[in-house]
N, C-alpha and C positions, 0 to 999 in steps of 0.2 A: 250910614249904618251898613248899609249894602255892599260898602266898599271895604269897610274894616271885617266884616266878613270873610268878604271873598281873600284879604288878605292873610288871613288866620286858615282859610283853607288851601292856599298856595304856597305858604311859606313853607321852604321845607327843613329836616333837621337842622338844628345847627350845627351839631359837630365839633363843639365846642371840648377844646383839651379841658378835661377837670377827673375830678376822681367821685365817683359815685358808691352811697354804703350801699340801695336796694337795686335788686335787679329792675324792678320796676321803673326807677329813677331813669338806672341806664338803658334799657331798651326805649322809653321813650325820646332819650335824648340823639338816639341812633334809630329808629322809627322809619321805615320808607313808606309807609301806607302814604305819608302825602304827595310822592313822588307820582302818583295816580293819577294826582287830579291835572296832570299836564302830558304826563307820557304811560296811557292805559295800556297801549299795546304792551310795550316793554315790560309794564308791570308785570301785567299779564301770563304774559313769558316768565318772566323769571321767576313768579310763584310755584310751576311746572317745571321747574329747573333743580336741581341738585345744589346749585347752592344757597336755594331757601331751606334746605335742610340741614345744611352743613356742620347745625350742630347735635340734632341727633345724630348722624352718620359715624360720629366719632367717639358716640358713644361707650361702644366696648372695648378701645382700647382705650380712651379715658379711665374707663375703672381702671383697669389692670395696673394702669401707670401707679393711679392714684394708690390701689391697694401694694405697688411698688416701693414707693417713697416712705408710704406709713409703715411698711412692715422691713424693708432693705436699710434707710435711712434714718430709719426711726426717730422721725421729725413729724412736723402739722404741715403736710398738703399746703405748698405756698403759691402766689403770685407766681414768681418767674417758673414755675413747674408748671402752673397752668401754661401759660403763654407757649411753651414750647410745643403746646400741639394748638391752642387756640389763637394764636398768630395770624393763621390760616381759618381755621376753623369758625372761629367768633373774634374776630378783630378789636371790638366795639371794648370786649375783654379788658384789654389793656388802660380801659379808665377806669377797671374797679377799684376799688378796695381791697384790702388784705380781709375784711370782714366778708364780702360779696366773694372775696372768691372761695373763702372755706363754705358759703353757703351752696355756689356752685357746686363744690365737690359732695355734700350732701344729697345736693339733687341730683346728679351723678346715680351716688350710690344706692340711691332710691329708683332710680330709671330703671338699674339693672337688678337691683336685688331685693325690693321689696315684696313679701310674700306675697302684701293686699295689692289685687288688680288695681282696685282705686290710685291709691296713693303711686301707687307705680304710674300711673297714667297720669297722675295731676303730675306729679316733677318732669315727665315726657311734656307735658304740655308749655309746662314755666320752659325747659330747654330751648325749644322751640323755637322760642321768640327769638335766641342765640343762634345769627347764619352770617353767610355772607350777601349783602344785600348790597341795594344801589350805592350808599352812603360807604362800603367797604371798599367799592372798587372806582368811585369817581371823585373819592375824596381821602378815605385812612392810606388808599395802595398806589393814590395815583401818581404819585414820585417815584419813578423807579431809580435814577441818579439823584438821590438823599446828599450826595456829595457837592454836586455842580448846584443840582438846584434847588435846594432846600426843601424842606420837609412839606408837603400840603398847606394851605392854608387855611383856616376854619370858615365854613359859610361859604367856601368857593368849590364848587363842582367841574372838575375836568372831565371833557371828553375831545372829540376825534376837532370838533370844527370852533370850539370857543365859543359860540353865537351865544351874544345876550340873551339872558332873561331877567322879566321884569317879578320873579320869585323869587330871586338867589343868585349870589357871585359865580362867574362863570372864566375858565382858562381853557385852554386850548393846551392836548396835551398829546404832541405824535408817541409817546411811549405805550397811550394805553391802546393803541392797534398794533402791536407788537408784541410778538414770540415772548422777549423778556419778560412785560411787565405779567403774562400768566405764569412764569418762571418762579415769580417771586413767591409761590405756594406751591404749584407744579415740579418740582423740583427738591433735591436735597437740601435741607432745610439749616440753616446754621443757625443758633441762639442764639444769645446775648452772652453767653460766655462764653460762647465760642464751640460748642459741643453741636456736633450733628450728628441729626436726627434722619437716618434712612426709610421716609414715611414713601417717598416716591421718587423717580429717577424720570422721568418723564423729559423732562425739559434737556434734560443733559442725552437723553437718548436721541431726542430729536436733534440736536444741535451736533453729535458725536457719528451719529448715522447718516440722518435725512441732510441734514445742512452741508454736511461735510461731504457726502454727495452728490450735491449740486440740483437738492430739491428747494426751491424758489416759497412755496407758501407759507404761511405762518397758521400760528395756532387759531385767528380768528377767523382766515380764511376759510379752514374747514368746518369747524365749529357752530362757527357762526353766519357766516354769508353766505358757504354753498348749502342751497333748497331751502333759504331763506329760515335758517334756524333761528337765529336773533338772538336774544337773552334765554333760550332753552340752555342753550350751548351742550349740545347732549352728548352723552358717550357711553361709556358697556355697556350702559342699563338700558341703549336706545337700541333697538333691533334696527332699524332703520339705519344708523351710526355705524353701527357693526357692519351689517351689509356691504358701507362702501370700507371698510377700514381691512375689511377679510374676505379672500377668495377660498370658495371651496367647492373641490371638483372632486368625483366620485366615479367609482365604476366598480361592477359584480361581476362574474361570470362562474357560470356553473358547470361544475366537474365531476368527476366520476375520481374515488380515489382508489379502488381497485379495478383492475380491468376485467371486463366477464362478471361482475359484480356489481349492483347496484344502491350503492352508500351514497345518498344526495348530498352534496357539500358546496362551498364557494369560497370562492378568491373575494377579498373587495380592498380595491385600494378606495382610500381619502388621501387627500393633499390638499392641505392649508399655504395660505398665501398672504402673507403682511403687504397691504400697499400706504398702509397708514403713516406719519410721519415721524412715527414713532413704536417703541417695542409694545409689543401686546404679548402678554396681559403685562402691567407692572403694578406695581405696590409692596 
């Protein structure tokens, strides 16, 4: 008993391709909470991370889209409309339903526009559960040549080293320590029909500037491994981040602006400095 236990608290999502009608269905079937009971640290991190929020953050421009398509289009709020910004956003997305996802946009409209506190804060809360979690990036994102090597596998989780676990199938994947594979949301975003979406230039700034200038580190590098950031992977919102991403130097001096006359006044230059590997601010 002990052991069938312990197996039920190891085992982690499955990630199984299907199409789910409640949101409840699909967040459990997308679930990281049990990725915990083997890797706390990381957990940990990434709970303080931006993209356990990933789907509130994209909240207001969700509405607008939404209130776009209903009022521009004059159609019902569909799947591939969602997916064009939850692609990135809430990946997990992509097994809903046409039912789950007009419910989606409900709770949407309810995040941003509902008068009652309450009910404003309960559909904040249902959103919530909708991010980018372990299961988005070691498993829905972890193919980044979709061409050569086919699409992820369910049940199997990719990262840097492959190493078995006796929880879950495990591959070894050099993409996902790589520039591209944060690319694949970092980045000018193409659809499914082909229509792009200028959400962020990120990746192409860094590869058009930094790379093409003969700067060497990748996006994990900073992000992630220098000062030992980990699954934080932090950025504008981290003062710390900024610090090393922006130089800023100052100076005052005080003058007299008639002479014989004393009017206090002052000169003050700033000067800003990008050392980061890419353009700041973007979006």
């Amino acid at each position: 008993m002990r052991w069938l236990l312990l197996f039920f608290l190891l085992v982690p999502p499955a990630a199984a391709r299907a199409e789910f009608a409640s949101l409840d269905e699909l967040v459990r079937a997308y679930d990281a909470e049990s990725c915990k009971a083997c890797h706390p640290t990381i957990y940990e991190e990434w709970t303080s991370s931006y993209h356990a929020r990933s789907g509130l953050n994209s909240l207001g421009v969700l509405r607008e889209f939404i209130e776009a398509v209903e009022r521009d289009w004059q159609r019902e709020f569909r799947k591939e409309d969602l997916m064009r910004c939850m692609d990135c956003h809430a990946p997990q997305l992509k097994d809903a339903s046409e039912s789950l996802v007009r419910e989606v946009a409900r709770l949407v409209v309810a995040a941003t526009d509902d008068k009652d506190a309450a009910g404003k804060e309960a559909a904040r809360k249902s959103l919530a559960r909708l991010n980018v979690n372990c299961v988005s990036c070691h498993n829905l994102k972890a193919a980044v040549e979709k061409n050569l090597q086919g699409a992820p596998q369910p049940g199997v989780y990719y990262g840097p080293t492959g190493k078995p676990s006796p929880a879950h199938g495990t591959a070894r994947s050099s993409a996902i320590t790589s520039s591209p594979f944060c690319g694949q949301c970092h980045s000018l975003y193409t659809a499914a029909d082909r229509e792009t979406a200028f959400c962020t230039s990120l990746y192409e700034s860094y590869q058009d500037h930094y790379r093409a200038n003969g700067g060497l580190e990748s996006c994990q590098d900073c992000h992630m491994r220098a000062k030992g950031r980990g699954h934080r992977m932090p950025g504008r919102h981290d003062l710390d981040a900024v610090r090393d991403g922006i130089t800023l130097e100052a100076s005052a001096v005080g003058i007299r602006l008639h002479p014989g006359r004393w009017v206090p006044a002052a000169v003050v230059s700033i000067s800003l400095g990008n050392r980061a590997g890419h353009r700041i601010p973007d979006g």
